[in-house]
N, C-alpha and C positions, 0 to 999 in steps of 0.2 A: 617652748611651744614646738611640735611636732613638723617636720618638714610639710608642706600642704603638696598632697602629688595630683597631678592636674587630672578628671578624668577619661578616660579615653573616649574621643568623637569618635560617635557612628559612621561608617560610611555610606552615604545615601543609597538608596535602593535604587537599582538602576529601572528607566523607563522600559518598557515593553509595550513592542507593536504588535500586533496578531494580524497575519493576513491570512486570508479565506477565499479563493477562487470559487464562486457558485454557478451553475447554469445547470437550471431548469430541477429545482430540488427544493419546491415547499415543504415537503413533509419532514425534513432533519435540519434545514434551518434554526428554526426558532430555536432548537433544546441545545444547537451546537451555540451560539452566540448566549445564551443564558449559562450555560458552562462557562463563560468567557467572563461574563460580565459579574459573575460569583466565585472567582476566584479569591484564595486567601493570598493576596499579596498585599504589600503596603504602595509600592510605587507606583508612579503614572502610566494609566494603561491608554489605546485605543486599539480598538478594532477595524482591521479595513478589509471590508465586503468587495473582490474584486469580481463584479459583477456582468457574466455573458449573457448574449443574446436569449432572455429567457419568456416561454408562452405557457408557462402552467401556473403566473400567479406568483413566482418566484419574487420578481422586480416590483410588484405591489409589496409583498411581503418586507424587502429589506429596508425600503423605504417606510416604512411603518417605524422599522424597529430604530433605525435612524433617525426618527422624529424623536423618538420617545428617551434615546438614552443620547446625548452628543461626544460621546467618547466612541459611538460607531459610526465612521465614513464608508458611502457608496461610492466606487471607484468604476467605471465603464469598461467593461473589456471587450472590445470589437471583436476580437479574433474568439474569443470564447474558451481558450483551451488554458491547461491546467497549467502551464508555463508561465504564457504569458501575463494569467491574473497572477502568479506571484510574482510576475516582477514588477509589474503595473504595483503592486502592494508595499513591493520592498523601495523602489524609490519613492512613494509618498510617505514613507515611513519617518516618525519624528524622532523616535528611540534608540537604543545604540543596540538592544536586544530585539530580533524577531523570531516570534513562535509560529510557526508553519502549522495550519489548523483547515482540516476537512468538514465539509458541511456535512458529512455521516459518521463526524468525528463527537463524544464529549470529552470534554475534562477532568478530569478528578478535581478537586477542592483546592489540593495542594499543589497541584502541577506546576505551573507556575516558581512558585517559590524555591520546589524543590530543582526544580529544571537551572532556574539563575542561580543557585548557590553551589551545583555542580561545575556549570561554565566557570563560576571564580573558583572553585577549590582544585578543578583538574586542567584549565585554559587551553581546555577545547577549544575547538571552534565552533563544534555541534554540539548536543547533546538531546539525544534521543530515548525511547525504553520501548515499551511492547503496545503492540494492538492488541487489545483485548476485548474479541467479539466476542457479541449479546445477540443473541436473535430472540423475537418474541414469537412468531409462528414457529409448528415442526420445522417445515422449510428452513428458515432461518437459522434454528440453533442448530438444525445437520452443518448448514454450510458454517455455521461459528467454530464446531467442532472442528471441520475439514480444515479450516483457517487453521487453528490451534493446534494440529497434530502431525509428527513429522510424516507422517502417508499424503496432505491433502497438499501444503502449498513449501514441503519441503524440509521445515525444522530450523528456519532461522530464528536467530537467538529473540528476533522483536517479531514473531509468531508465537516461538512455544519458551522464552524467557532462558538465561541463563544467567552467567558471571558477570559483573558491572567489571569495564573495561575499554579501552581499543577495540573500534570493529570498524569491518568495511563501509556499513549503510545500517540506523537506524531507523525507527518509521517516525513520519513527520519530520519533527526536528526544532529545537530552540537552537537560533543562530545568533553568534555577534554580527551584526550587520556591514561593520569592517570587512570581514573576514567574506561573506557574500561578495561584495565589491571590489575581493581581494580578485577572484575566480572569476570575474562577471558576470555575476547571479547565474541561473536557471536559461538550460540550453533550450529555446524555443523552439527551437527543429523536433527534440524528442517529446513524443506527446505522454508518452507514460513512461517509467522508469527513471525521472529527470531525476531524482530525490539518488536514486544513485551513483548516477554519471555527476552529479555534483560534488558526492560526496569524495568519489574519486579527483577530481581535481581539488579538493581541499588538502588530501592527503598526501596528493603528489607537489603542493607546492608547502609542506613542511607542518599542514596542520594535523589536528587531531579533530576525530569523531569518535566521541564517547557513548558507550550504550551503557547505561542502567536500567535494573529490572524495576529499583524504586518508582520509574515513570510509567504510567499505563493507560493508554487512553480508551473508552469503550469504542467500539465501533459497531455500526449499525450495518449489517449484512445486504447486499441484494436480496430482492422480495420475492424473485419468481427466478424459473430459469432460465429462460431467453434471455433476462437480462443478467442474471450470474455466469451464461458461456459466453456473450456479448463481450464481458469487463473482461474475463480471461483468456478472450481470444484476443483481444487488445495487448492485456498486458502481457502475453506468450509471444506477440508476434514484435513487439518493442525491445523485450527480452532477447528474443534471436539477433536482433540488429545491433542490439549494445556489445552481445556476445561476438557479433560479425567484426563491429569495429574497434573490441576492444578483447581478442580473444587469451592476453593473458591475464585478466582482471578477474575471471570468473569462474566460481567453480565448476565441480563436478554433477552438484544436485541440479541445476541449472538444464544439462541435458538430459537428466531420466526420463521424464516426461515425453521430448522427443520422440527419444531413442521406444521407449515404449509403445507410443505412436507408429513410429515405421517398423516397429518387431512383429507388432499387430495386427499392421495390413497386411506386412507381407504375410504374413504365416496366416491368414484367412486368403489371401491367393495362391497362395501354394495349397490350402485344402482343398478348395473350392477345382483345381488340379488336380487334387484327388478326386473329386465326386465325377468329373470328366471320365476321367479314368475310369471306374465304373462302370460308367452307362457303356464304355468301348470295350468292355470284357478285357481290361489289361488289370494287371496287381495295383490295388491302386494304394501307393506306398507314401504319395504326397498328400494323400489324410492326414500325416503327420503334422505337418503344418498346423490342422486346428490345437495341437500343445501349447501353442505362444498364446490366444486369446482363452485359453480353458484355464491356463495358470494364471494367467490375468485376474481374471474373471475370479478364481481362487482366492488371489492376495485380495480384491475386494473385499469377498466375504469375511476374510479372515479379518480382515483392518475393521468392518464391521462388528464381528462380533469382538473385538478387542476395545477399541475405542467406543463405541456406542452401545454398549448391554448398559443396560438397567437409567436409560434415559430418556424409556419409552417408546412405545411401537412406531408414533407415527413420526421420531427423529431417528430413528435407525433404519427405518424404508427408508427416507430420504436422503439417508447418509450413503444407503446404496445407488442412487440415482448421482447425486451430488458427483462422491467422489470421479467416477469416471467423468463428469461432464466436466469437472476442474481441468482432468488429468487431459482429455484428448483435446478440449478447446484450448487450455494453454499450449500444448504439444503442436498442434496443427499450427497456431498462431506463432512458435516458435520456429518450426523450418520454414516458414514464408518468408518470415525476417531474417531468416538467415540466410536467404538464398535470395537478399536483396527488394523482396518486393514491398517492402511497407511503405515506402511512397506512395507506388499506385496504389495498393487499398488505401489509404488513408486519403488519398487525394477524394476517392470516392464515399466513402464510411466517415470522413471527417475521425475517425481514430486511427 
């Protein structure tokens, strides 16, 4: 009789928590926690909705969905900001996995799965992949485009996708939860950019953050553009400050924008010297100055007709509005923080 070889046990599938900072965001709610709650995974999930002070119907909304399914917990967040609902999220956390999840964020089907079977096969700490924005107005897929193309938000590799690997900062992020509490969670001081000032201290205390292109999450764009220069004068002026207090972590693409920024003004004051010049019957030879906003204004067009032909008229106007409104609202919001003031705005702005 044949030796009998015993068969190999499964290893349990590990639990996962999802937490989700919201304030004041009924319309991307619902589709972001139904991505959650339709995941292909086998093991125990919940969701925790860390919930700020919110007046559009937000906090009726979560509460609904907490009635209806009891694997999503409502979580209070007084303070309201994006820090601190994940850490409100990660210590009520029951799992040893947390997926870091945007309320203008979905899921793919698989994420999930694929995200924990990367953590075991590479023992990361993190594991990350790409944003990949959707917009349904022109409006919107201009600014998806701008997201996605190395002219709008730069050309990181979880913008426009590259080699699965070691990197600095992923977007979002599936975390061992250990490994959060190795760092102590999410710096609450920084209101935007925490995702990779964390990633940074996982890496300086001996972990790893893995990017994969296999992981993609859709992301749902700002609607208008007061509120797309809003988010990127936030996130440009968070940028400078990371960059202030941590000026060898960071690249080079980091300060294009800036730098483009103050190329800009100056060289429209020094033309605007020219037109003086002029009117006073002198050579007026500081015209030159409008070269820096004309070749600007140039690479525009040019990133236009490169990236936006044949995706219809009315996302390629907006691609030409967009892209500058990325480039000087993050730029202007990047030398403020750099030169220290994101305190006092934020004190006031609450970002």
């Amino acid at each position: 009789m044949p030796d009998a070889t015993p068969e190999a046990t499964p290893s349990p599938t590990e639990g996962v928590s999802y937490v989700m900072p919201v304030l004041n965001d009924v319309t991307h709610v619902r589709a972001a926690v139904d991505s959650i709650l339709t995941q292909h995974y086998d093991g125990p999930v919940e969701v925790l909705i860390a919930l700020g002070p919110s007046i559009d119907g937000t906090a009726e909304l979560v509460a609904d969905l907490a009635a209806r399914d009891g694997r999503v917990r409502v979580l209070d967040n007084e303070v309201g900001s994006t820090p601190a609902g994940l850490n409100i999220g990660i210590r009520a956390a029951r799992y040893p996995v947390v997926v870091r999840v945007d309320s203008h964020s979905m899921l793919r089907p698989d994420y999930t799965r694929i995200a924990v079977a990367t953590l075991e096969r590479t023992g990361a700490d993190n594991v990350g992949g790409i944003m990949d924005a959707h917009g349904e107005t022109a409006f919107e897929r201009a600014v998806a485009l701008a997201y996605t193309t190395k002219v709008g938000l730069g050309g990181g590799s979880f913008h426009v996708g590259g080699h699965e690997g070691p990197a600095d900062t992923v977007y979002l992020g599936v975390f061992r939860r250990e490994a959060l509490e190795r760092v102590g969670l999410f710096d609450e001081g920084i209101k935007r950019g925490q995702d990779w000032e964390l990633n940074r201290r996982l890496r300086e205390t001996g972990g790893t953050v893995w990017f994969t292109p296999e992981l993609a999450v859709t992301y749902r764009p700002r609607s208008s553009l007061d509120r797309l220069a809003r988010q990127m004068f936030s996130t440009g002026m968070w940028r400078g400050e990371l960059a202030r207090r941590f000026p060898a972590s960071n690249g080079i693409r980091y300060f294009i924008p800036p730098a483009m920024v103050l190329g800009v003004t100056l060289g429209l004051l020094v033309g605007i010297g020219g037109l003086v010049q002029l009117t006073m019957g002198v050579a007026p030879w500081l015209l030159v100055g409008f070269a820096v906003p004309a070749v600007y204004l140039l690479f525009v067009a040019a990133s236009t007709l490169v990236y936006a032909r044949g995706r219809g008229a009315g996302t390629a106007g907006w691609f030409l509005v967009v892209l500058p409104c990325i480039h000087v609202s993050w730029g202007v919001g990047f030398v403020l923080g750099f030169l220290a003031l994101t305190s006092n705005i934020a004190r006031h702005t609450g970002r």
